[in-house]
C-alpha positions as CSV (number, residue, x, y, z in Angstrom):
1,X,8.8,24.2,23.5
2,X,11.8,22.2,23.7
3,X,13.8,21.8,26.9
4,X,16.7,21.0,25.7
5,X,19.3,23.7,23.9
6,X,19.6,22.1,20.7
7,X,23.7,21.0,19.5
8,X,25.3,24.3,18.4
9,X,26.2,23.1,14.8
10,X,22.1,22.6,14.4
11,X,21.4,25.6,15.9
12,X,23.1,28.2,13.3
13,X,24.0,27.9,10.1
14,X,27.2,25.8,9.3
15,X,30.5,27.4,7.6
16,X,32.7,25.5,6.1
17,X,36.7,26.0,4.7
18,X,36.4,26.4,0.8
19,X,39.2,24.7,-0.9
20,X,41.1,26.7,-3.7
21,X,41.1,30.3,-4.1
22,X,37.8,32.6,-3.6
23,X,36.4,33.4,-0.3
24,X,37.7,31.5,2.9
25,X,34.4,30.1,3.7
26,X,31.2,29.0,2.5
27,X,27.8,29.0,4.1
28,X,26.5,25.3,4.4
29,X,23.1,26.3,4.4
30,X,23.9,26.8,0.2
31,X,25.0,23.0,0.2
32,X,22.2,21.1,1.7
33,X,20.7,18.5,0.2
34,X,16.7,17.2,1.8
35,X,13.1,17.2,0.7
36,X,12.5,20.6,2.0
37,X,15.1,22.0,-0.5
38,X,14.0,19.9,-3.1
39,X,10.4,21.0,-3.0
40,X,12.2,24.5,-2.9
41,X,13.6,23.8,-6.2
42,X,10.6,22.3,-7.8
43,X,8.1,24.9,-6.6
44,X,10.4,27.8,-8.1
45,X,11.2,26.4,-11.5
46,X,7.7,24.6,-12.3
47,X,5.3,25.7,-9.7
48,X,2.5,25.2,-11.5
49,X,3.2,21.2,-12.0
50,X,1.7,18.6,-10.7
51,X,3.0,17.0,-7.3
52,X,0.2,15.5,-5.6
53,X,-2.9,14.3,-6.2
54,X,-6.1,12.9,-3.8
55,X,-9.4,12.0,-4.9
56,X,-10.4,15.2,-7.2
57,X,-8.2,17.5,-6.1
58,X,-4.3,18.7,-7.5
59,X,-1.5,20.3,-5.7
60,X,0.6,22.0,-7.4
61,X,4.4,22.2,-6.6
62,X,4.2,26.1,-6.2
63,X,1.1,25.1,-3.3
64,X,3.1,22.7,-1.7
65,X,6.2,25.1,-1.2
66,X,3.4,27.6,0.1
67,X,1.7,25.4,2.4
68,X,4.6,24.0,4.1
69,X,6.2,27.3,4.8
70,X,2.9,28.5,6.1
71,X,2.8,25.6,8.3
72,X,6.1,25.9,9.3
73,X,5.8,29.4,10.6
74,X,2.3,28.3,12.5
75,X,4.0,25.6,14.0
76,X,6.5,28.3,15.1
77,X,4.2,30.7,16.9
78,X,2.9,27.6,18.4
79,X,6.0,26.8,20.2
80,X,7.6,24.2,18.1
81,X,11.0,24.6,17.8
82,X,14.4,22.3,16.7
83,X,14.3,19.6,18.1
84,X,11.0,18.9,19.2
85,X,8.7,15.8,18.1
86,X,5.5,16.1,16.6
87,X,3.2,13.5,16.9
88,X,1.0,12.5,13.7
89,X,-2.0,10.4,14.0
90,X,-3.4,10.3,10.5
91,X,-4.6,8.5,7.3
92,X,-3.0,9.4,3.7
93,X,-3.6,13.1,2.2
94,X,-0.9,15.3,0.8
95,X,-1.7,17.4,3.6
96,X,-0.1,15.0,5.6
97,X,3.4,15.3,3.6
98,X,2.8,18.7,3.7
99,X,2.6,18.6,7.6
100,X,6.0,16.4,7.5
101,X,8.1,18.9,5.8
102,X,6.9,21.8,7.8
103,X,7.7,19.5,11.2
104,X,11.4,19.5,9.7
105,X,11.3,23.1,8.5
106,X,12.2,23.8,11.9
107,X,14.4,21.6,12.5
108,X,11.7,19.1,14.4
109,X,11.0,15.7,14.0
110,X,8.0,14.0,13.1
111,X,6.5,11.2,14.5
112,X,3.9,9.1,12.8
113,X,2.0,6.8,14.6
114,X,0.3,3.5,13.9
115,X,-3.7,4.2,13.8
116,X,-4.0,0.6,14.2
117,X,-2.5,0.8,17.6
118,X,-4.6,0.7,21.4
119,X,-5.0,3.8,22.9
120,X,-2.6,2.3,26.2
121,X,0.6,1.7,22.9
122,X,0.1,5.4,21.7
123,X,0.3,7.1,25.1
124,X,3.3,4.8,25.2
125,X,5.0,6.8,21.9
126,X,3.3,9.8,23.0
127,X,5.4,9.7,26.6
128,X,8.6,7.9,25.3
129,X,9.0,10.6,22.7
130,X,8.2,13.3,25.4
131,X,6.1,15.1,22.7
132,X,3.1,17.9,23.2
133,X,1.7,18.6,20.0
134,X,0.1,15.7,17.8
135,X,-1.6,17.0,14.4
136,X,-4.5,14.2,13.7
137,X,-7.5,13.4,11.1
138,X,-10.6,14.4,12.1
139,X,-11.9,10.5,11.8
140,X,-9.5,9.4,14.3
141,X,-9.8,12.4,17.2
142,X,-11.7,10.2,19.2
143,X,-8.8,7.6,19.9
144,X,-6.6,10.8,21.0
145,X,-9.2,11.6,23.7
146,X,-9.2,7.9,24.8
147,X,-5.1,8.5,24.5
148,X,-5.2,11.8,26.5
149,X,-7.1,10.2,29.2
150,X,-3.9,8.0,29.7
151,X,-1.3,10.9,30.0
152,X,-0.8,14.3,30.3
153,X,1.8,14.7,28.0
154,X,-0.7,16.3,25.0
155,X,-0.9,19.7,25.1
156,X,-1.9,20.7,21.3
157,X,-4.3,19.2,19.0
158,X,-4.2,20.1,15.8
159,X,-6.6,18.5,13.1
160,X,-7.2,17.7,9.5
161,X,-10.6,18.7,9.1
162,X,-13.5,20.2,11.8
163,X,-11.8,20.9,15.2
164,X,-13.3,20.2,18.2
165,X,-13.3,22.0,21.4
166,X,-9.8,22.6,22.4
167,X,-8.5,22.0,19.3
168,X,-7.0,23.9,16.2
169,X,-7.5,23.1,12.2
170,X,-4.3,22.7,10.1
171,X,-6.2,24.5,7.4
172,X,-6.5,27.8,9.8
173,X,-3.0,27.4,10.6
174,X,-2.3,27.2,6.5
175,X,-4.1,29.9,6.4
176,X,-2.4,32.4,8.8
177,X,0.0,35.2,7.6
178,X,3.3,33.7,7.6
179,X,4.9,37.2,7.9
180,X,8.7,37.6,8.0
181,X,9.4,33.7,8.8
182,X,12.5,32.3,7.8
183,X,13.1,29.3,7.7
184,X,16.3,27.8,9.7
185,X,19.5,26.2,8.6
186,X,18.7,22.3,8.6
187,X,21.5,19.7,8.5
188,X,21.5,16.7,6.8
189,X,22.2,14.9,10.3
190,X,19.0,16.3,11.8
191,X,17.1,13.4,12.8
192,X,13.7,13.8,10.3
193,X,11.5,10.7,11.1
194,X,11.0,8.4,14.5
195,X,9.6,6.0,13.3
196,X,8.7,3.8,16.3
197,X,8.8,0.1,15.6
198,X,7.9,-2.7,18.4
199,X,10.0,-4.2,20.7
200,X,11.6,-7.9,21.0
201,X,11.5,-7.3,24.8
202,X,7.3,-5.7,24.5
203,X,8.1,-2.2,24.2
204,X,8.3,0.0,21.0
205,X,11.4,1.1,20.3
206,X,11.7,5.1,17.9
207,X,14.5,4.5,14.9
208,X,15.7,7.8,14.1
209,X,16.2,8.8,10.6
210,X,17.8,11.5,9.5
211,X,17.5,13.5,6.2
212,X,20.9,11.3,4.8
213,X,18.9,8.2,5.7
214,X,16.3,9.8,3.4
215,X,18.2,10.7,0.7
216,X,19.9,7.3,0.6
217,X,16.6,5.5,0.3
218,X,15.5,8.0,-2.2
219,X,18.5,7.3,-4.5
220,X,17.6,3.1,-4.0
221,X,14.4,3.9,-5.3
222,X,15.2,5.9,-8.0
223,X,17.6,3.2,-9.5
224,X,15.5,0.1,-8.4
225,X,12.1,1.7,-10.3
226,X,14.7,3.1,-13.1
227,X,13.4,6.5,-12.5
228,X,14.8,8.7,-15.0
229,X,12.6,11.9,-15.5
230,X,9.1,13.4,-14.8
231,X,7.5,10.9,-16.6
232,X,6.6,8.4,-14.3
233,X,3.4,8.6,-11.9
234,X,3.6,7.0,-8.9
235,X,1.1,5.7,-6.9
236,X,0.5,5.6,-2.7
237,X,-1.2,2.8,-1.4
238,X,0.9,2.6,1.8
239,X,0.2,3.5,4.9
240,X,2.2,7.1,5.8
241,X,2.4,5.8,9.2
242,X,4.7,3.4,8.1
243,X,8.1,4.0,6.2
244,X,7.5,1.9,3.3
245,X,4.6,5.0,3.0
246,X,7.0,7.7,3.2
247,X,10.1,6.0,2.0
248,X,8.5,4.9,-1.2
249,X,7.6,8.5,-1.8
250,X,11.0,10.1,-1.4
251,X,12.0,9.9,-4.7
252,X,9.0,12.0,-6.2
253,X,10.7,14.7,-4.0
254,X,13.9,14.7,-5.9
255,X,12.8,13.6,-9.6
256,X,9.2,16.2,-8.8
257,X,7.5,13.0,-10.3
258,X,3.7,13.6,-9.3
259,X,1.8,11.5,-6.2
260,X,-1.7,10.1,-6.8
261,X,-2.2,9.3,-2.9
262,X,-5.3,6.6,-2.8
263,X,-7.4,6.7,0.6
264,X,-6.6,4.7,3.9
265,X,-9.6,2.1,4.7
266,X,-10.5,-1.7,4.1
267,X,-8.6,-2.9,1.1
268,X,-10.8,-2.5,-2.1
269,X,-8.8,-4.6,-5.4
270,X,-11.8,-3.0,-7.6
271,X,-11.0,0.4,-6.7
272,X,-7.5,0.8,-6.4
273,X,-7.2,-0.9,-10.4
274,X,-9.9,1.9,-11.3
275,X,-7.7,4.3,-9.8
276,X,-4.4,3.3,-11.6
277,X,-6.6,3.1,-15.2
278,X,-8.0,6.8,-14.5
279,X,-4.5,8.6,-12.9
280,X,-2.2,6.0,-15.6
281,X,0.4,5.4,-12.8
282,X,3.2,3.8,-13.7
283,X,4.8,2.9,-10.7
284,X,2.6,1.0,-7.8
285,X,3.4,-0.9,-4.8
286,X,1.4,-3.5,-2.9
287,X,2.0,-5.9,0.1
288,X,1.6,-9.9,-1.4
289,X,-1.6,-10.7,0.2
290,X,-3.1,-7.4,-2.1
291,X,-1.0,-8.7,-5.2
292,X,-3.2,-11.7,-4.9
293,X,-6.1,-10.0,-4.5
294,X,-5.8,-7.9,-7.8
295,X,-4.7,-10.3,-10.1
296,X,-7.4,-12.3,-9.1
297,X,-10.2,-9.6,-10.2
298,X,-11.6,-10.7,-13.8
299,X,-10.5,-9.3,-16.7
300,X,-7.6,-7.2,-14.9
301,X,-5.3,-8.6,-17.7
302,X,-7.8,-6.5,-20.5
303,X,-7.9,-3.0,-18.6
304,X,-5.6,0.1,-19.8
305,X,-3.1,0.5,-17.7
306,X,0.1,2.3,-18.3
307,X,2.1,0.1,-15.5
308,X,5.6,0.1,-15.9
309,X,6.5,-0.5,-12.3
310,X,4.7,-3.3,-10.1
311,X,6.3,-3.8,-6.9
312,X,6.1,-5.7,-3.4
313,X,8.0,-6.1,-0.7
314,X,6.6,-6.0,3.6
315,X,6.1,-9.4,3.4
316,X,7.1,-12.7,1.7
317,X,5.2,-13.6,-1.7
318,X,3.9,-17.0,-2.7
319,X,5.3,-18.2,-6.0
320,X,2.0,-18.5,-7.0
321,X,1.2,-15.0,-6.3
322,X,4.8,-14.0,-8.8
323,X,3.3,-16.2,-11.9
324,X,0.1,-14.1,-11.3
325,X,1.2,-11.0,-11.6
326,X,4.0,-11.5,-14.4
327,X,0.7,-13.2,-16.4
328,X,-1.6,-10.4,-15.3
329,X,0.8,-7.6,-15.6
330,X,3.4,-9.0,-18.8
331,X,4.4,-5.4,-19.6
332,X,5.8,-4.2,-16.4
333,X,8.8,-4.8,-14.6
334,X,8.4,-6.7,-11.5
335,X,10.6,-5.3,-8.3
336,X,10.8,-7.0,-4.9
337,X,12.1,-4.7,-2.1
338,X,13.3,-6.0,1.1
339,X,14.5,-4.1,4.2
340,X,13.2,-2.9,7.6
341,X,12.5,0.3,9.5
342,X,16.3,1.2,11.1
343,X,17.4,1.0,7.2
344,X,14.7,3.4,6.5
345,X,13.9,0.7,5.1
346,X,15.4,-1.0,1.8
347,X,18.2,-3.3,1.7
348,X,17.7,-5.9,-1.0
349,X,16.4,-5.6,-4.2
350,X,14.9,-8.4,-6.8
351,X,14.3,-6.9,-9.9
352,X,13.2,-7.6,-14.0
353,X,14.1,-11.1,-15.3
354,X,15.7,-12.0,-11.3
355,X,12.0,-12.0,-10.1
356,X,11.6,-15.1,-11.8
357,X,15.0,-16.8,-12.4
358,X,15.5,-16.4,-8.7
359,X,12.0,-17.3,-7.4
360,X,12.2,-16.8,-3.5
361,X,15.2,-14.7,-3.0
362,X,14.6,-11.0,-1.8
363,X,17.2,-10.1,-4.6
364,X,20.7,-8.4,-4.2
365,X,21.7,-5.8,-1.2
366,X,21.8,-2.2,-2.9
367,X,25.0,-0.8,-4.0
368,X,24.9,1.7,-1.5
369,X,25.0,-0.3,1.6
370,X,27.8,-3.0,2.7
371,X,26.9,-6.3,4.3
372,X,28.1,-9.7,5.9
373,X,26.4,-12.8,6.6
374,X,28.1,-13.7,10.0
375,X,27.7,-16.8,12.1
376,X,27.4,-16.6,16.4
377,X,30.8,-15.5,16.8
378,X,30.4,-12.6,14.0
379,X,32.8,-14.3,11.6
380,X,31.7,-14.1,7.9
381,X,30.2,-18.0,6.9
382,X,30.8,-19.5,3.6
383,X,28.4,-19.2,0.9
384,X,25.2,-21.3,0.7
385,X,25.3,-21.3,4.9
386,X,22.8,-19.7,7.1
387,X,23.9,-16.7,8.8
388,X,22.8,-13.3,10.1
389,X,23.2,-10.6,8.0
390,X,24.2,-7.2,9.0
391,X,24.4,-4.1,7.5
392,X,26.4,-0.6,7.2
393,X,26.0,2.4,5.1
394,X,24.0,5.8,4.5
395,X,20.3,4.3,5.3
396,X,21.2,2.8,8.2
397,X,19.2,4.6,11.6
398,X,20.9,7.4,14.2
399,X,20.3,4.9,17.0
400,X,17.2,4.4,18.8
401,X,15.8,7.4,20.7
402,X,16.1,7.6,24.4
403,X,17.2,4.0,24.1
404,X,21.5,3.5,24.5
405,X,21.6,-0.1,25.4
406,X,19.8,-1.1,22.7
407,X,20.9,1.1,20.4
408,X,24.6,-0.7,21.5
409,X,23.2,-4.1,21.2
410,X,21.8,-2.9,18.0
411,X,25.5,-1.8,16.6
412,X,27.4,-4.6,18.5
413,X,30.7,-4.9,16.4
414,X,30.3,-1.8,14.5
415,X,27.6,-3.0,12.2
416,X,24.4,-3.4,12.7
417,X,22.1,-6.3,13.5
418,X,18.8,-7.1,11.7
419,X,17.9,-10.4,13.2
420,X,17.2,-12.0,9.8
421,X,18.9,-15.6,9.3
422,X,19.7,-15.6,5.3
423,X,21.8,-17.4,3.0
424,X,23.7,-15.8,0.1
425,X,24.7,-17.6,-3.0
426,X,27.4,-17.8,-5.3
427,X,25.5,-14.2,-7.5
428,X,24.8,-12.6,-4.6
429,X,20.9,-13.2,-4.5
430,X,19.9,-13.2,-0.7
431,X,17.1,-16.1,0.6
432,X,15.7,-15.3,4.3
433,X,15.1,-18.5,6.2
434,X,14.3,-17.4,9.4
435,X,14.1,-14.6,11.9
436,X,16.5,-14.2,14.7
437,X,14.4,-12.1,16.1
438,X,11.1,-13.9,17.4
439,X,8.4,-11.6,15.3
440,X,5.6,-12.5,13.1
441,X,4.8,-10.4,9.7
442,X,1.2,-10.5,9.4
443,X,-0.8,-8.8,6.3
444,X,2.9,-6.3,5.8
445,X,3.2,-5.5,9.9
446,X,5.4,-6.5,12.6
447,X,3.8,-8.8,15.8
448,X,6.6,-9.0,18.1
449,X,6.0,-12.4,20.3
450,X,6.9,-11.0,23.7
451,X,4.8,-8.0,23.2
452,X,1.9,-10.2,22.7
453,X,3.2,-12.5,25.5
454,X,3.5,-9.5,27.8
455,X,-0.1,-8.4,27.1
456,X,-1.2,-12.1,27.5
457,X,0.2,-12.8,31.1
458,X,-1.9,-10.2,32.8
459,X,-4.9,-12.6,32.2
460,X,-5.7,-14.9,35.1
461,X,-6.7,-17.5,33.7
462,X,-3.0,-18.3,31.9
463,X,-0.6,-19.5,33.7
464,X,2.2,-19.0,30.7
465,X,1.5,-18.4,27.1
466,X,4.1,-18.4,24.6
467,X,3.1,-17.0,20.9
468,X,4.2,-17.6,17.5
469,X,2.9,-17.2,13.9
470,X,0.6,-19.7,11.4
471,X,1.0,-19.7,7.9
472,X,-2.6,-17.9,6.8
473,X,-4.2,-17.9,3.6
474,X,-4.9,-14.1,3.7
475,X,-2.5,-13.0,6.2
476,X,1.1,-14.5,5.4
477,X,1.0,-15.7,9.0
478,X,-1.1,-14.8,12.5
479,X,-0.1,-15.2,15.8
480,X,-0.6,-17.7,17.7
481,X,-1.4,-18.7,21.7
482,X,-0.2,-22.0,23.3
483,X,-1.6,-21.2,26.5
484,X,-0.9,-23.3,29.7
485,X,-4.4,-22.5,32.0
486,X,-4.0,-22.0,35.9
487,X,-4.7,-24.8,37.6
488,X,-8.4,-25.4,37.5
489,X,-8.8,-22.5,35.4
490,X,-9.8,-23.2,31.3
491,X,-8.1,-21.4,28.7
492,X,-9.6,-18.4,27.1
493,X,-11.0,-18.5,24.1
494,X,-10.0,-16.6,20.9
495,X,-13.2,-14.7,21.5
496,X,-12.7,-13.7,25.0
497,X,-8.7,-13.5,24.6
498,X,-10.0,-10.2,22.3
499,X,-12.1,-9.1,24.9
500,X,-8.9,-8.6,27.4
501,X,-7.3,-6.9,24.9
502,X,-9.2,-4.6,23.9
503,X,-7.3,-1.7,24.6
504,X,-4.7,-3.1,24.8
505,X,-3.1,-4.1,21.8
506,X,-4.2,-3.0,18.3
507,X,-6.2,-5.9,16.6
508,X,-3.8,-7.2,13.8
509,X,-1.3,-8.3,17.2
510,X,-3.7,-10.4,18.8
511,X,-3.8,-14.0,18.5
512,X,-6.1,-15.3,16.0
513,X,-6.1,-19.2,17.2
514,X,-5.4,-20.6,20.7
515,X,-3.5,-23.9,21.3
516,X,-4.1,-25.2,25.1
517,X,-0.9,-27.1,26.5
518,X,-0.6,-28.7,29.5
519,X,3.6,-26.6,29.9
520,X,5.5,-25.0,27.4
521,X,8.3,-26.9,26.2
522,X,11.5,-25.8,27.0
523,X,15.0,-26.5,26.1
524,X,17.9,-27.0,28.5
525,X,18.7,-23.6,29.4
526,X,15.0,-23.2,30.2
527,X,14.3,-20.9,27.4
528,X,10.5,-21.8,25.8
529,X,11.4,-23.9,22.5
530,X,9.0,-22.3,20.1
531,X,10.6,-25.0,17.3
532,X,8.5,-27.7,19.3
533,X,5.5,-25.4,19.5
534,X,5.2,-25.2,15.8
535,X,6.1,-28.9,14.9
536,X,3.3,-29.9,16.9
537,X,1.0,-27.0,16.0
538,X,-2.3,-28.9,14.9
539,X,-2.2,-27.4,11.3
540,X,1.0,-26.2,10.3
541,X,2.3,-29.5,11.3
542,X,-0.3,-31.2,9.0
């Protein structure tokens, strides 16, 4: 399928000079080091363990191992080869993870995609990443017919659960003989993941991680969770389509700690408690705004639980919501995490006794990263100042995919740029006080301004609209339209602003309160001053 000849060192096997005396060269195929290996290892020295678990049913490591080499070798007869992207469209399942590993079996990358997305954004992915097969939950094959009607780019459709007409199940493609298939040589530098994030300038923009980026995070979970042997049960609450899903997970691949994956849909606190009682996880993550949920449910302090682990991260946390879960929750150790997507995605880590002592901080960068906090000129500022900080090391992205300028912009000075505004003290303990970039984090996801300001323009009743976030009760924040009306014209309404979107943007990106301006305030280069916008905003200014 692909139409490009794939670089020669990822198309064979690698050899590799062997220092010392013995033979003159080694295989690297006998050295590699990713989760398809790891699984490998796990499935032939306790097959019969646990490694994932959804709803009633186990997977054993032995299954896994099976499944994704069956998959792999569909996949194959299906045209998929090194170097081709696979869409994914799906909720959480082990199948799922199964379905990733067999993508990079063959050297291909996956691509998971937002379901919270318009049908116009995925046809967007689907054509940027040029890619013809998309493997999707039965629930959600209607929104890839809406998206099909918008290109022409998908050619397979392969489903979790009942296929429809034109389609094909995964589980008949598990099922298929595998025959004589072999899997091929993988390098570590093989991109694994695009993980498409959006844009500053309205369009989404695919990080590509490869299986090092992987591995790296996998090690900075393993030491910020204190993961030390098959003990532990960890539990998925986040989304797959997003890399705190997958990236959380990564460990479990290496340690061949088990997976209790709980079921994508509206956010039940009751439920996901009664789930961590019955499967006694000891490791759990949860955005803030869920935190607050859960310890908020009565009597949550007097159920047996066998929490060791309770972490957060996506999203700033109240230090209310921090006293409530180290009341709730006294026994475990409280973790912060605190990254983004091109780091795939943690770079600071708050941790035990910290969480508390160093209320507001997003902890320490990892050990295995370096960083700066630089000023406008890129020279390093003193401590206690506000600066940008940027990052190197083994989790850091490839470099966007099909996208060189920004990728350049990205890496300007040979480190890259993550648009956060921090200060560092005299420890080391990191506080973020402001985005460079201009993007709202709303209930754990990204709403980049000028993609909502883009979308917003097209209405002709606004003659300029300039969005920004509002501290919400629920949320963390929601965006925001100051709106300017045409002349003559009235400003839309909230109500009829989702109307004209529909389609258009996915529903946690539209604005959730309009503010009607006679201009938009600007500043003397002419650029909209969004700092005026939100001093007068009628209730964050209160």
């Amino acid at each position: 399928m692909s139409t490009e000849a794939p670089p020669l060192a990822e198309a064979a096997p690698r050899t590799e000079t062997a220092p010392g005396p013995g033979p003159s060269a080694i295989p690297a195929a006998a050295r590699r080091n990713h989760w398809m290996n790891q699984v490998a290892a796990h499935a032939a020295n306790r097959p019969d363990s646990l490694a994932f678990r959804y709803l009633d049913r186990d997977t054993s490591w032995g299954q896994v191992h099976e499944h994704v080499n069956a998959l792999a070798a569909a996949l194959r007869r299906r045209g998929v080869e090194h170097g081709d992207r696979v869409l994914l469209l799906t909720l959480n399942s082990p199948e799922v993870v199964e379905a990733v590993f067999a993508i990079n079996t063959l050297g291909a990358m996956a691509v998971p995609i937002n379901i919270r997305l318009s049908p116009a954004e995925i046809a967007y992915i689907v054509d940027d990443a040029d890619a013809g097969v998309i493997l999707v939950d039965a629930p959600l094959a209607p929104l890839v017919g809406a998206v099909a009607a918008l290109t022409t780019r998908i050619e397979q459709v392969l489903v979790f659960g009942e296929a429809g007409d034109g389609q094909e199940s995964v589980a008949d493609l598990v099922a298929e003989d595998p025959g004589d298939f072999t899997a091929p040589d993988v390098a570590e530098d093989t991109t694994a993941l695009i993980m498409y994030t959006s844009g500053t300038t309205g369009r989404p923009k695919g990080a590509m991680l490869d299986h090092l980026n992987l591995y790296a995070q996998a090690i900075t979970c393993i030491r910020a969770n204190g993961i030390v042997d098959e003990s532990d049960i960890a539990f998925l609450t986040a989304p797959l389509f997003h890399i705190a899903g997958l990236g959380s997970i990564a460990p479990n691949f290496i340690i061949g700690i088990p997976t209790i994956f709980h079921p994508l849909g509206a956010f039940d606190p009751a439920a996901i408690v009664d789930a961590w009682e019955q499967s006694r996880a000891t490791i759990v993550f949860n955005v803030p705004q869920q935190w607050q949920a859960i310890c908020a449910l009565p009597g949550i302090e007097d159920r047996d639980l066998a929490l060791r682990i309770i972490s957060w991260g996506a999203a700033p946390a109240t230090d209310g919501v921090l006293r409530a879960m180290e009341e709730k929750f006294p026994d475990a150790m409280n973790v912060a995490v605190f990254g983004q997507t091109e780091m795939s995605p943690i770079t600071c880590v708050l941790r035990g006794a910290d969480s508390r002592r160093k209320i507001g901080s997003v902890g320490k960068p990892i050990p295995t990263i370096q960083t700066r906090v630089v000023d406008e000129d890129f020279h390093d500022v003193p401590v206690g100042e506000v600066g940008e900080i940027v990052y190197r090391g083994p989790t850091l992205m490839k470099g966007y995919w099909r996208k060189p300028d920004e990728t350049a912009a990205a890496f300007e000075g040979g480190w890259f740029h993550s648009g956060d505004l921090v200060r560092q003290d005299e420890e080391g303990f990191v506080w973020v006080v402001d985005r460079k970039k201009d993007m709202i984090i709303s209930g754990g996801e990204n709403v980049y301004c000028a993609e909502v300001e883009n979308a917003l323009d097209a209405h002709p009743d606004i003659l300029e609209v300039a969005v920004y976030g509002r501290a919400d009760e629920r949320w963390g924040e929601v965006p925001v339209a100051a709106i300017a009306p045409m002349p003559g014209a009235a400003a839309p309404t909230v109500d009829e602003l989702e109307a004209f979107l529909d389609g258009r943007l996915g529903r946690f990106k539209r604005p959730k309160h309009v503010v009607v301006v006679e201009a938009l305030p600007r500043n003397g280069g002419g650029k909209v001053d969004k700092g005026v916008l939100r001093a007068s905003d009628p209730v964050t200014a209160r």
